[in-house]
N, C-alpha and C positions, 0 to 999 in steps of 0.2 A: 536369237539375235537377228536383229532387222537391218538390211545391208543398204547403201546405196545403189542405185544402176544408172549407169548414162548411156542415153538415146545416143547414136554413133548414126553421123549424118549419111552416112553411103545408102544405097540400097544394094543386097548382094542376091546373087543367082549361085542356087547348089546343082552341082553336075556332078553325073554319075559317066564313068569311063568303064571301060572289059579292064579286067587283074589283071593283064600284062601290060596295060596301059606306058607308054612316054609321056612325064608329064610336060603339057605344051610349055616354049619358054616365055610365054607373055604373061606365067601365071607369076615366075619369077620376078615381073616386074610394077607388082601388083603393089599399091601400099599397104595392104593388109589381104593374107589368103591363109586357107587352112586346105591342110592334105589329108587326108587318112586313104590306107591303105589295106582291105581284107584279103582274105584266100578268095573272095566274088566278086572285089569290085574296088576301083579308086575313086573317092569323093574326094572333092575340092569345090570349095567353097568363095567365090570372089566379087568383088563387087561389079555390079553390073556392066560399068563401062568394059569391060575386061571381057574380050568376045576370044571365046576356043572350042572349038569342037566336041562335042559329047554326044553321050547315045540319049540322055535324059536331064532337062537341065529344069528348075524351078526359080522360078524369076519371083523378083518383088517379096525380098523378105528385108528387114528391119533389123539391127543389133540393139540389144541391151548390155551393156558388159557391164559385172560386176567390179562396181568401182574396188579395188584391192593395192597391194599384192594381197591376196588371201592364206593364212598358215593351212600346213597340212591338215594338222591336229583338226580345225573346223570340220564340220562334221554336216548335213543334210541344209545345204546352199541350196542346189542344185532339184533338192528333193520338194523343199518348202516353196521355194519359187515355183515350180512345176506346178505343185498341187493346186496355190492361188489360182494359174490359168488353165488349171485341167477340169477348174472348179467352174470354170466363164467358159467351156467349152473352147479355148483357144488352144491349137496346137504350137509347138515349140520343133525346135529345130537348135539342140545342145553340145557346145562346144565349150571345152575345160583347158587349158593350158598350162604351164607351170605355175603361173602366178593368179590368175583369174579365171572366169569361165564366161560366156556368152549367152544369152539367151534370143535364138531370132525368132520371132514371128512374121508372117505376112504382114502387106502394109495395110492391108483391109482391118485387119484385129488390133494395129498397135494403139487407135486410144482405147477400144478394151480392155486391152493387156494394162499400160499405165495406170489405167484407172483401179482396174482389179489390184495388182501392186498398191497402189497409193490405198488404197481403202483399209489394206493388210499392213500398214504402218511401214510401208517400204517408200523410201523416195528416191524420185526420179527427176532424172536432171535432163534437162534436153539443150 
């Protein structure tokens, strides 16, 4: 099954925090952010304008979100997309949520990535 993606106009910077991290409160006031939290480390993910302190931050990535809601039951989204751009040497940077999932790339690879997608029968909306 060939999905649609829409290009999501922000640019976002992923930052890594220490595990005992407080997450700063400007991430809260973000229009769209993502958290994750391991036993090593808090990542959160925010769009650029959105300035907070971290120990490692990566600038200039791009969202593709999987136009959805998506059901559970679907099965290798995430995988098939992957492989199109692991296939163009473009790296990803994968976020799943209850209803969708994200795909970002650098802003350097995203007509790559588009292109790669569109070639694999995926369309993309921008």
């Amino acid at each position: 099954m060939k999905l649609t993606l829409k290009l999501l106009s922000e640019y976002f910077t992923i930052h890594s925090l220490p595990e005992h991290s407080d997450i700063p409160p400007q991430v809260f006031s973000a229009s769209m952010y993502f958290i994750a939290k391991t036993f090593d480390e808090v990542s959160i993910v925010l769009p650029q304008n959105i300035k907070i302190e971290s120990d490692e931050a990566e600038h200039g990535w791009q969202a593709l979100e999987v136009v959805g809601p998506l059901d559970f039951s679907l099965t290798g989204i995430l995988s098939s997309i992957s492989t199109v751009l692991a296939n163009e040497k473009i790296s990803i940077f994968a976020i799943s949520t209850f209803d969708t999932d994200y795909v970002l790339v650098k802003k350097e690879t995203l007509t790559a990535a588009i292109a790669a997608l569109r070639a694999n029968d995926y369309q993309v909306i921008q």
